[in-house]
C-alpha positions as CSV (number, residue, x, y, z in Angstrom):
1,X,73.8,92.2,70.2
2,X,71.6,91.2,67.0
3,X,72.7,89.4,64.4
4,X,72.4,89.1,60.8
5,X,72.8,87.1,57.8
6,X,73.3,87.2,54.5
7,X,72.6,84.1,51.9
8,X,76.2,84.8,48.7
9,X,76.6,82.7,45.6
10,X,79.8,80.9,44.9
11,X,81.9,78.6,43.7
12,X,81.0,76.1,46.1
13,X,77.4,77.0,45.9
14,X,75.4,79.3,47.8
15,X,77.4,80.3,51.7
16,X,75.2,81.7,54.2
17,X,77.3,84.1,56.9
18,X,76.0,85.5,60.0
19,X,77.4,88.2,62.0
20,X,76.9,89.5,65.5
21,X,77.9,92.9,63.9
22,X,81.2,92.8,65.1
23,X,82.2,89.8,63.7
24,X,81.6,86.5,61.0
25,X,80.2,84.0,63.9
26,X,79.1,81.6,61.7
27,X,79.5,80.6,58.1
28,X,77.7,77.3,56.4
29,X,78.3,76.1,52.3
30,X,75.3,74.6,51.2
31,X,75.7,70.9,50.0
32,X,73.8,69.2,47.0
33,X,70.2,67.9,47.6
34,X,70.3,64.8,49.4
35,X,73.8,65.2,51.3
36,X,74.4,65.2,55.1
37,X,76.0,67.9,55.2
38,X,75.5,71.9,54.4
39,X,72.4,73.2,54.8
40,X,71.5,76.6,55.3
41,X,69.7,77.6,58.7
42,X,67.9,80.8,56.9
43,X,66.9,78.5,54.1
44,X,69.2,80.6,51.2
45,X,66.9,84.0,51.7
46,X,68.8,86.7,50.8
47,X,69.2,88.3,54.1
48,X,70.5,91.8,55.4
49,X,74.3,91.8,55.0
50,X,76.1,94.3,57.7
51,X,79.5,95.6,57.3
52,X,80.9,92.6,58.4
53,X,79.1,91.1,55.9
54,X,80.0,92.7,53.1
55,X,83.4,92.9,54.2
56,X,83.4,88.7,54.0
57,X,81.5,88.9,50.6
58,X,84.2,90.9,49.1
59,X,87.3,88.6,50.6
60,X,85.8,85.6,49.8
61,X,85.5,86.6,46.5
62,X,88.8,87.6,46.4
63,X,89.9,84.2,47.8
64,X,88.0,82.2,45.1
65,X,89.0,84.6,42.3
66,X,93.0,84.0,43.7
67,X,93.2,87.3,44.8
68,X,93.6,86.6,48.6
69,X,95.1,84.1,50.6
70,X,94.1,85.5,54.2
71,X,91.1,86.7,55.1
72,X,91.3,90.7,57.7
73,X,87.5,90.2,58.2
74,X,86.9,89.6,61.8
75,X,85.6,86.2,63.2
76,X,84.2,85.6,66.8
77,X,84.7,81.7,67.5
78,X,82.4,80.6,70.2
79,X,83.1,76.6,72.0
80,X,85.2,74.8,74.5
81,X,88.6,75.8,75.3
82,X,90.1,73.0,73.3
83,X,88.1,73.7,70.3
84,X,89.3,77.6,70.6
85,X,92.9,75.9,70.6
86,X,92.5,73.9,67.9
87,X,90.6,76.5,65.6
88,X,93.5,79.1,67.0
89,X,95.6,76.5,65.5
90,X,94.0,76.0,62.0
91,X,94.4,80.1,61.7
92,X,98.2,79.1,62.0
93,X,98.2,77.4,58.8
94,X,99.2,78.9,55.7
95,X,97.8,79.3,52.4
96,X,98.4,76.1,50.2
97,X,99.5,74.6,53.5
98,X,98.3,71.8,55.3
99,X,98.5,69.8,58.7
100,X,97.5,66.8,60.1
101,X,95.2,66.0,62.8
102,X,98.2,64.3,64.8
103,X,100.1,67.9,64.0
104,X,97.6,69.7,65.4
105,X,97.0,67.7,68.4
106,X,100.9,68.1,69.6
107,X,100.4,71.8,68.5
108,X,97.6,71.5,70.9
109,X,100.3,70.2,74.1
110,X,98.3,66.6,73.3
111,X,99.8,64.2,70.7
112,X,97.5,61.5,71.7
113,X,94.5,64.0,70.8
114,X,93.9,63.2,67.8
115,X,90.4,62.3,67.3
116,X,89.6,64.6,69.7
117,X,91.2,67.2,66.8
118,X,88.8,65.7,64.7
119,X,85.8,66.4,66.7
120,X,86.7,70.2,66.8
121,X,88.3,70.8,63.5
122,X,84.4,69.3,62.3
123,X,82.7,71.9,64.8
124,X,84.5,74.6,63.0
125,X,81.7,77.5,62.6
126,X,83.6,79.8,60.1
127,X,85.1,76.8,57.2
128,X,87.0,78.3,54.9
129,X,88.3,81.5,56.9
130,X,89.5,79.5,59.7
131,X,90.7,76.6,57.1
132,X,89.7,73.2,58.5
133,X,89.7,72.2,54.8
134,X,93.7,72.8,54.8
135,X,94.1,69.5,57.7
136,X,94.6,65.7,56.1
137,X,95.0,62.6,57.8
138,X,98.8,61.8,58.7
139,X,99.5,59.9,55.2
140,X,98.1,63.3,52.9
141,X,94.9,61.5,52.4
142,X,91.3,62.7,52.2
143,X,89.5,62.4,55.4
144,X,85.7,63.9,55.6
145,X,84.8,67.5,55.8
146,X,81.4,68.9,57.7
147,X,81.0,71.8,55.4
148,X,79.0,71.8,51.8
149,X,78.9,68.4,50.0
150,X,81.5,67.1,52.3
151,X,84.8,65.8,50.5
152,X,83.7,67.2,47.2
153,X,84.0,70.8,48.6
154,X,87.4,70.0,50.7
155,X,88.9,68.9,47.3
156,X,87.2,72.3,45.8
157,X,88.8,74.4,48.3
158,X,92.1,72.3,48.3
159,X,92.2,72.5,44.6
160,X,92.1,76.8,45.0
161,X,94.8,76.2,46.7
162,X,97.0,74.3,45.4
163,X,97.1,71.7,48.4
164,X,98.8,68.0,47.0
165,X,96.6,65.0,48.8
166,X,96.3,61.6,48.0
């Protein structure tokens, strides 16, 4: 199967999704010049957007414009079983929720897990429709974020939301 991509403008900056045509398999915000985090494997071209595509375009849209607060477009997550779990997990939690990574390690059937949690929650490849940005450390405070400009765009997206941290 072939995929595509597709280089969108928004809030956050420019989001590059790729799809295997079935499914979002990977999405990535860009950060500001100079940050570690978020960049943009296609380089922000425009790209080729599928239905898949287009279908993300339009509910992430939505979902910054605070029209949606789940996403229907399909997302294949590819990595270890535990990092399925988790990610299975981070689907679980609601709009303007939030969890811990302890919370999500006993979710997991492994309290002491946590930093393990960590690891996967930051090898999410779809942030923002499978909401890593919605997990905080055990006391409600700020802890990094892989995606875009790092904690910058986690308080973006937590902000959307309505999410209370610390």
């Amino acid at each position: 199967m072939t995929s595509t991509f597709a280089t969108i403008d928004s809030p956050l900056g420019r989001i590059e999704l790729t799809s295997d045509g079935e499914a979002i398999t990977f999405l990535s915000i860009e950060g500001v010049e100079g940050s570690p985090h978020g960049r943009l494997q296609h380089g922000g071209r425009p790209g080729d957007p599928d239905k898949v595509i287009k279908q993300a375009t339009k509910e992430l849209g939505e979902y910054f414009a605070g029209k949606r607060q789940d996403f229907d477009v399909p997302v294949k997550l590819v990595g270890t079983e535990f990092q399925q779990a988790i990610w299975h997990e981070l689907l679980a939690i609601p709009y303007g929720g939030h969890a811990s990574y302890g919370d999500l390690a006993a979710r997991a059937g492994n309290p002491k897990a946590a930093r393990a949690v960590g690891g996967a929650v930051g090898a999410n490849p779809v942030p923002i429709i499978v909401p890593c940005h919605r997990i905080l450390a055990g006391n409600r405070k700020l802890t990094g974020y892989s995606g875009g400009s790092g904690v910058p765009t986690k308080i973006q997206l937590l902000d959307i939301e309505g999410i209370e941290y610390k």
